[in-house]
N, C-alpha and C positions, 0 to 999 in steps of 0.2 A: 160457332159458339155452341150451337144444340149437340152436335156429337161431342165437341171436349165435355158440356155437362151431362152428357149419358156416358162417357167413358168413365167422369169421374167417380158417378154415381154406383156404376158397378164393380168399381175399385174396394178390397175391403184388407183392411189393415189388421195382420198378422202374425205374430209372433213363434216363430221357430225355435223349440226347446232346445238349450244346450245338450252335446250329446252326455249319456249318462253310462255309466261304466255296467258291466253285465251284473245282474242279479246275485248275489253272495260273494264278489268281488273281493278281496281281501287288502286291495291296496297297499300291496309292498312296496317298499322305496328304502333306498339307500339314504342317511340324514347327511345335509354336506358337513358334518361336525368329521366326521369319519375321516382320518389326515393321510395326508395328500403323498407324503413322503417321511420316510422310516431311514435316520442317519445312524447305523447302530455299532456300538463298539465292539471289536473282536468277543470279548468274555459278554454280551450281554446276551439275555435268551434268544433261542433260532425262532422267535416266532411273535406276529405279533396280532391284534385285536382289533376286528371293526363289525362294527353294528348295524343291524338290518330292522327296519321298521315295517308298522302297517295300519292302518288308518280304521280296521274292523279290531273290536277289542273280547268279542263272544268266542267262545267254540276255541277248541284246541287244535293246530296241523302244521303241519308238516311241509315247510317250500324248499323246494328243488334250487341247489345252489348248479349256475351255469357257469365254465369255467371259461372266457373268450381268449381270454391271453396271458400266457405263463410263460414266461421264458425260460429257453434249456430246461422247463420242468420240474423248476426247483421249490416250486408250491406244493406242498402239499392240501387241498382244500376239503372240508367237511363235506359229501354230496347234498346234504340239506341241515336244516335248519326246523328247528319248533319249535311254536308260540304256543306256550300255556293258556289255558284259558283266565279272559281279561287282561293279558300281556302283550305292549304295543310296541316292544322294543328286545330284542334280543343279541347279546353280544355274542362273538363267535371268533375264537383263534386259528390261525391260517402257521402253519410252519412250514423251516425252510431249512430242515437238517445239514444241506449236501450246498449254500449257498457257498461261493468265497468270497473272499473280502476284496476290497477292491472293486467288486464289479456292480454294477446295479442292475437291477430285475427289474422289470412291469409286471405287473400282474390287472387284468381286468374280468368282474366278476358281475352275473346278471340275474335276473329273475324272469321267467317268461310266461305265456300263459296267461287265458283270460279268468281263470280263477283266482289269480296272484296278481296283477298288476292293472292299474287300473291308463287304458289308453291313452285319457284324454285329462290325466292329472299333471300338475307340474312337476313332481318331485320326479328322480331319476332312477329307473329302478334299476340300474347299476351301477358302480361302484371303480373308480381309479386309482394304483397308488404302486411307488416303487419305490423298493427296497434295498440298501447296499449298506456293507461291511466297512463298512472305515476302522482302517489302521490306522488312530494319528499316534505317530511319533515326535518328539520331543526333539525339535532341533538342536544342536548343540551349544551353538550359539546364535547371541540374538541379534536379528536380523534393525538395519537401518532403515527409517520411515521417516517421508520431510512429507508434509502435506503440502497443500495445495487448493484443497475446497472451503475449508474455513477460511484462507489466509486470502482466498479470491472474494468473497464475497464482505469479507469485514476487513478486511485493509491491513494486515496480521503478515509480518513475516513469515516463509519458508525456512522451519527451523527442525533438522533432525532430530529423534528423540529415537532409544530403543525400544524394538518391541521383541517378545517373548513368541517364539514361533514353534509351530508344528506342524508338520508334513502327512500327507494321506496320498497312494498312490493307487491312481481309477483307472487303470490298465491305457485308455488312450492319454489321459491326463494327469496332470499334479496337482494336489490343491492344498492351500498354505490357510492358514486360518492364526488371528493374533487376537490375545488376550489382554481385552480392557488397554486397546491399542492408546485410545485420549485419558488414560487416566493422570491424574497430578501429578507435575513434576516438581520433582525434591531437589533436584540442581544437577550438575554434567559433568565430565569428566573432563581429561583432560584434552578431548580430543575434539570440545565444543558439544557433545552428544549429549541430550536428554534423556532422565529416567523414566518422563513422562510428557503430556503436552505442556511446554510453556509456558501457555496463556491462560493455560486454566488455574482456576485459585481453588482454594480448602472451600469445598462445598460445590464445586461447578459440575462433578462428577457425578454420577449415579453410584454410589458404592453398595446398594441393597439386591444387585445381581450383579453377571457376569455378563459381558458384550462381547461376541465375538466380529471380527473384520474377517469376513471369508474370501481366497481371491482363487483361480482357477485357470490353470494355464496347459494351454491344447494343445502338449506335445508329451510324450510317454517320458520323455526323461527330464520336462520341466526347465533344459535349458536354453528352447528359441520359441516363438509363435505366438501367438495373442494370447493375452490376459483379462478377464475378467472377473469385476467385484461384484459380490453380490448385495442389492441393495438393505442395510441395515442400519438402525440404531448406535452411535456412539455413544451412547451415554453422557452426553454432552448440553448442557441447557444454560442459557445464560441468558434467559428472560424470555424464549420465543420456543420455548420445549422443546424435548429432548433431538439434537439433531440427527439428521440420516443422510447418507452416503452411499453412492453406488452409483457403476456405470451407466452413462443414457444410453438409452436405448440404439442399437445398430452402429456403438462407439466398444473400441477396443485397447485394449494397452498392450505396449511387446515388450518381449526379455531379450535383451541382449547382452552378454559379459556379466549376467550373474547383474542386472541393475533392468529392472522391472519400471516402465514409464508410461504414466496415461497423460499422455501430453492433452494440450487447452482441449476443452471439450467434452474431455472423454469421461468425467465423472461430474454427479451434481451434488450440491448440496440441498438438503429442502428442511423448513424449518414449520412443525404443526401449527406454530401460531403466528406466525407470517407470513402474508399474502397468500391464506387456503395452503398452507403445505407446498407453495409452487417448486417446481426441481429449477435449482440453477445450475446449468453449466458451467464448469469454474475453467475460467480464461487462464490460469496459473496450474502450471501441472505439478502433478503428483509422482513424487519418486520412492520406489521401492527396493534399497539395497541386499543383496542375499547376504552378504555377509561385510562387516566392515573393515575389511582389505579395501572390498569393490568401492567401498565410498569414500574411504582416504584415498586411493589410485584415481578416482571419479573428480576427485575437487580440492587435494591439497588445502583443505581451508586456512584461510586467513584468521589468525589469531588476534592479531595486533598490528592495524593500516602504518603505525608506525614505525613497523620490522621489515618492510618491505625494501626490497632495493628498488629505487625508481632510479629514472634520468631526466634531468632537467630539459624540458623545452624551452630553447635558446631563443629570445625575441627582444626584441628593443622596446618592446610596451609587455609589460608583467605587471599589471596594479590591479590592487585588491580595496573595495568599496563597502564599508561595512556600516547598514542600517543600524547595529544590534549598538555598535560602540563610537557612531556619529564619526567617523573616519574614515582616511584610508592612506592607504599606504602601498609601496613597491612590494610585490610579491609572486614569487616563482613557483609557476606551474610544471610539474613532472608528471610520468608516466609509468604505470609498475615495469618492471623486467619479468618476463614472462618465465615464471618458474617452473611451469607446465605446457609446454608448448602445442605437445600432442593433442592435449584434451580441450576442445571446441567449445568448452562448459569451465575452463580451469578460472579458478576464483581471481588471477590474476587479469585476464584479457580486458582491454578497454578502459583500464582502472586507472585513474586517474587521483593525482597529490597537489594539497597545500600546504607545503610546509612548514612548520613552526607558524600556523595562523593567529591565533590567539594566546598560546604561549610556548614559551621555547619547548622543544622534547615531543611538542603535542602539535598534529596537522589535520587536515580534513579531508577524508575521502571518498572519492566519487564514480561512477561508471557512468559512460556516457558514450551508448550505443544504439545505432536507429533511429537517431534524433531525439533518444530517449535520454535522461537524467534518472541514475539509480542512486541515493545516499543512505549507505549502510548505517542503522538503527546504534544509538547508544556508544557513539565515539566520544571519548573524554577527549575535553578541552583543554587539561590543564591550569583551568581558571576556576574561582570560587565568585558566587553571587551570594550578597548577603551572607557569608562565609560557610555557602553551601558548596560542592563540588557539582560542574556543570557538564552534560553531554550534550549532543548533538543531534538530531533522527530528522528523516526527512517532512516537512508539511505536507498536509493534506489539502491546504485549502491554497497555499499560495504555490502557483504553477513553477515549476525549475525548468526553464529552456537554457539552448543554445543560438546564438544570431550571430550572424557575418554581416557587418556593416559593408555598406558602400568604400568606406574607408580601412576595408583589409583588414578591421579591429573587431575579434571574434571577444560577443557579451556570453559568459556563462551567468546564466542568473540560477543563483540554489537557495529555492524555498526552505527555510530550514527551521526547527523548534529547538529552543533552548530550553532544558528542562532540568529536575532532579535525579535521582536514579530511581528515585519512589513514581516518577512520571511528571512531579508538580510544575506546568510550565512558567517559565521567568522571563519566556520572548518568542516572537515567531515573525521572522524578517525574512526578506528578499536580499539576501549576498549575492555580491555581484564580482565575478572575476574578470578583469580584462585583458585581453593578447593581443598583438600583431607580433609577426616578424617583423619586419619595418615602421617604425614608429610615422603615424601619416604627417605630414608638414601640413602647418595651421596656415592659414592667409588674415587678413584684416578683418575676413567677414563672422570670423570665429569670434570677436572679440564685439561683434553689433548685437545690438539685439537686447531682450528685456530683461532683464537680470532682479536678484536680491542678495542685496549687498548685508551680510552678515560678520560678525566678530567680538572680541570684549572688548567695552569702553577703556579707553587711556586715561578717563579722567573719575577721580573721583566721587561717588555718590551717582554716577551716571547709567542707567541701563545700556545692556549690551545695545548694538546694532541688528537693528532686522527692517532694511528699507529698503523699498523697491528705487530701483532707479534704469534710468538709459542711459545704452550708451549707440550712439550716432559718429556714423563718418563727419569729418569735417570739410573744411572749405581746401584744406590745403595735400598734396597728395602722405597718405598715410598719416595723418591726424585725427584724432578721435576727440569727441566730446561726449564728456558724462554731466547727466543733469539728475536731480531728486536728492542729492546730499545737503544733510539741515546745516543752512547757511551759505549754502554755496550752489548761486545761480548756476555756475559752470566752471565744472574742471577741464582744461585743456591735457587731452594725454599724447602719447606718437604711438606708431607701432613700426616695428623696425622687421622686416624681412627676413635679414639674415638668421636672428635668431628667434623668430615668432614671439615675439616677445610684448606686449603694450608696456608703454614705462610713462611714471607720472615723478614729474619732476618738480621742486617748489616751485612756489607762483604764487602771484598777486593777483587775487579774485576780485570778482568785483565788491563792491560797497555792499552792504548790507543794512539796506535802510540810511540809518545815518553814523553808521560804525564803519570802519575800515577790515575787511579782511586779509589775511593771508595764508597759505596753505606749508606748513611746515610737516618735515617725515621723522619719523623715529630709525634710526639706525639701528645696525647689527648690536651694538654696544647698550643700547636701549635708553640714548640720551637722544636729543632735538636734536638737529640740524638742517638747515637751509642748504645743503648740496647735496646729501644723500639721494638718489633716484627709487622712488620704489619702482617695480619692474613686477609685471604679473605674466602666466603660461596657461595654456588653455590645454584644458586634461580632454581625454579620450571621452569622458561625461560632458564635456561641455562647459563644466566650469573652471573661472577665473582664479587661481589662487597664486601667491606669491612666488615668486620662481626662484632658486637656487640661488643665482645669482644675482639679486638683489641687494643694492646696497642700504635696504631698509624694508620694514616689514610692519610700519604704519603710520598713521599721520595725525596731524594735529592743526587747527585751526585755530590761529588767534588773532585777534584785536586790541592793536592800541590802543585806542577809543575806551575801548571797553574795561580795558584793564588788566587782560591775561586770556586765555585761552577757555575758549567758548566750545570747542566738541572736536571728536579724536577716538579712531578707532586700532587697532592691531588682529593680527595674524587672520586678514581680509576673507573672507572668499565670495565669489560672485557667482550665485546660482542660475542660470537660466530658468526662466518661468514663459508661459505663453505668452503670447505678445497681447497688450495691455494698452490704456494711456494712462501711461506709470509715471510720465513724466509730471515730476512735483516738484515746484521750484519755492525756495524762500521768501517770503513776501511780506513778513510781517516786519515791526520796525521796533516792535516790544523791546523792552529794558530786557540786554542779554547777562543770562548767566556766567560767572565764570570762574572754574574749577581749574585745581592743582592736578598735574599728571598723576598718576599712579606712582608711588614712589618706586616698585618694583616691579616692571614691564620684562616676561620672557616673552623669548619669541615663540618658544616649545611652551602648548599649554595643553595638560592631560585631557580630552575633551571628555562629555557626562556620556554614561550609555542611556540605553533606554530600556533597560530591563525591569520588569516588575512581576512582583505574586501573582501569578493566574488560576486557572482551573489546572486540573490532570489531565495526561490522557488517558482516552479511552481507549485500549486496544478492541475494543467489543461492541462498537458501530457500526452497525451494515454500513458498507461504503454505495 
């Protein structure tokens, strides 16, 4: 402890001056304002301006300009430079009479000496920058552009639109450059092509300058090898300031057949007022047509899903399940005919038809590749809501698969929005299409289980049906018992093999309370009768509804006792729900009600949809 406090004590603490630049030092420095690169047009002057600074503002002299590196010598540079006295900034022009165009120069320029620059300063006392000639020329015509970075990141189709091009040739490279590439589009031609972006409306654009999209491709004649964009401004804001584009870093794009692609990846989009500027990668690529030959030969586009030639895929289950119109119905699923067979990308492959779905002339089309579901934006339906006209596009929020049941019955489920053509949506359901080749054979166990037995009351003044009920094997082989229908302990039904079929035939129920029941069906003809059989089929969904060949398609309950007919439903169907104790049986012995049949009972009844006034879409939600 005595030597640590005598070492302490002759410890003495010290400060070491920072080091300080020599005596009359002048502190020249290059300012970093001084720019970086000089893009200059053929007719502009051979020469251009950069400024030399110094941190002493007394005395007049003279500093010695150094020249490090000029290429091929096409600098011409000042030997020095002089500061007037109390002048801390001096500009100075460099020319390049003998440059050509096309090629780009370096030139690097210094200051040396300890009378001129100060050692141990931050500023830089020389100076970087190169210089090149561009010839742009005026393409002749204007080149094809689908994006892909906004339509990744905000949920926005891949839609062509022209853009106005011009060319500059840098002896190893090409570089193309497009003017006010996202500006507004006024509408398309006939060939689907936009005059601008799309999605952007009157005001989305920056129109108080010009934007250029520069892109650069590393081969002398511009028609193979990688592509690069240079990262800039679109002039594009649609609430999170002006957007920018440009390849990531150590990501490239290639030209091939005159059609330039920075496939997933290869370009980001970054937004200044969302999440810090971050660059996203857009998983959806970006295509660059030279000219539009390349893009009609590239994608044949589809005009009209319902101009297509398809071919019907042949199967013994083709039913179509519709949320949007509380139905369903038999319905034929087809396949486009490939009108473009060569091209790997052709708008026809994988494409998939509903024919005449919601009304005649008008179908609904689909791709469906990689276990992936694509539904093309703004298909008419053929139908009006609220005697609007309605499209189609696919949802965002309700998933569209494909499933192969255990029972060889493939579910297409397609997420879909029903909307105006102004956007306002009026539905947004899950359509369901059903297939097999071979329709699968039902057994008895298809027809157990918990059901909701739904339909319109037969009887006047009466609420429709909506009752859970069960239905149970019996005691006897293929016999079924249903229980939870109001006034009836138990219905006795069979189910017959041959034709998968349950059938409920008249029958005397038990008592009810102190009334007598009986169970009477409505026939085809849509009068009572006590021999008619109703007969029910079980769908691909599971549920019960009346089968074809039924000799009647509802039923009715009545009571002599009572005095007429106590309850009675039509055009049946029996839903499957999770299994329950659903089982609810009659028990009360109250004074029964008792209502006239419906004077005019069809079998075919239009059912309600479910469409209603919603919000719009937004095409302009980050997804």
């Amino acid at each position: 402890m005595t030597t640590l406090f005598v070492g302490c004590s002759e410890w003495e603490d010290t400060v070491t001056p920072s080091p300080q630049a020599p005596e009359g030092c002048q502190g020249v420095f290059f300012p970093s304002s001084n720019q970086a690169v000089f893009e200059l047009e053929p007719a502009d002057a051979l020469e251009l301006t950069l400024t030399v600074s110094r941190t002493l503002s007394a005395g007049s002299v003279d500093v010695p300009i150094i020249v490090e590196t000029n290429k091929d010598d096409v600098f011409v540079v000042p030997s020095s430079v002089t500061f007037a006295d109390g002048e801390t900034e001096v500009d100075f022009k460099v020319t390049f009479p003998q440059a050509g165009e096309g090629i780009a120069y370096d030139l690097k320029l210094a200051v040396e000496g300890d009378n001129y620059i100060n050692p141990y300063g931050s500023a830089k006392p020389y100076v970087t920058t190169m210089v090149s000639r561009i010839k742009w020329e005026d393409v002749a015509e204007p080149m094809v552009y689908v994006d892909g970075a906004i339509a990744a990141l905000f949920g926005v189709g891949s839609l062509p639109m022209y853009v106005e091009a011009q060319k500059a040739q840098l002896g190893a490279s090409v570089r193309y450059r497009f003017k006010n590439a996202y500006d507004v589009a006024t509408g398309q031609d006939a060939d689907g092509i936009y005059d601008g972006y799309p999605y952007n409306d009157p005001g989305d654009f920056d129109e108080t300058k010009d934007y250029y999209t520069t892109i650069e491709i590393s081969d002398p004649s511009g028609t193979s090898g990688d592509v690069v964009m240079s990262g800039h401004e679109i002039g594009v804001d649609w609430g999170y300031g002006i957007k920018s584009i440009g390849s990531v870093d150590g990501e490239v794009g290639q030209i091939k057949d005159g059609i330039i692609t920075f496939g997933s990846g290869a370009l980001y989009l970054s937004l200044p007022d969302y999440n810090a500027g971050t660059k996203y990668p857009s998983s959806t690529p970006t295509t660059i047509y030279t000219t539009k030959e390349a893009f009609i030969a590239a994608n044949l586009k589809i005009e009209d899903f319902n101009d297509v030639e398809y071919t019907t895929i042949v199967g013994e289950v083709s039913e179509f399940a519709s949320m949007a119109l509380n139905d369903s119905w038999e319905q034929t699923i087809a396949k486009a005919v490939d009108a473009d067979p060569e091209n790997d990308e052709s708008d026809y492959k994988d494409l998939y038809y509903l024919a005449d779905l919601y009304a005649e002339g008008k179908g609904l089309a689909f791709y469906y590749k990689n276990d992936a579901i694509l539904i093309p934006e703004m298909q008419p339906l053929g139908i009006n809501v609220f005697g609007e006209p309605v499209y189609i596009s696919q949802s965002r929020d309700i998933k569209s698969s494909v499933i192969v049941g255990d029972n060889g019955v493939t579910e297409y489920t397609l997420g879909v929005v029903f909307h105006y053509e102004d956007g306002t949506i009026v539905g947004e359901f899950a359509e369901k299409q059903y297939y097999a080749k071979v329709e699968p054979s039902y057994d008895i166990s298809a027809f157990i289980g918990d059901f909701v037995m739904t339909g319109p009351s037969a009887l006047t003044g009466r609420d429709d049906a909506n009752v859970p009920v069960v239905i149970a094997e019996g005691t006897e082989d293929n016999s079924l018992v249903i229980t939870g229908l109001q006034y009836a302990e138990e219905v006795l039904a069979t189910f017959d093999p041959a034709t998968s079929t349950m059938s409920i035939a008249p029958q005397v129920l038990a008592d009810f309370g102190d009334y007598d029941v009986d169970l009477q069906t409505i026939n085809n003809d849509g009068d009572v009768s006590t021999t008619a059989v109703l007969a029910f089929k079980s769908s691909i969904q599971g549920k019960l509804s009346t089968a074809p060949t039924s000799e009647a398609f509802g039923y009715l309950l009545n009571s002599n006792l009572a005095g007429g007919f106590i309850s009675g439903y039509y055009n049946l169907l029996f839903t499957p729900v999770a299994s329950s104790s659903a089982s609810v049986k009659s028990t009360s012995s109250e004074h029964l009600q008792v209502s006239s049949p419906i004077s005019s009972i069809e079998r075919t009844v239009k059912p309600k949809h479910n469409f209603k006034i919603q919000g719009k879409l937004s095409p302009k939600t980050i997804r």
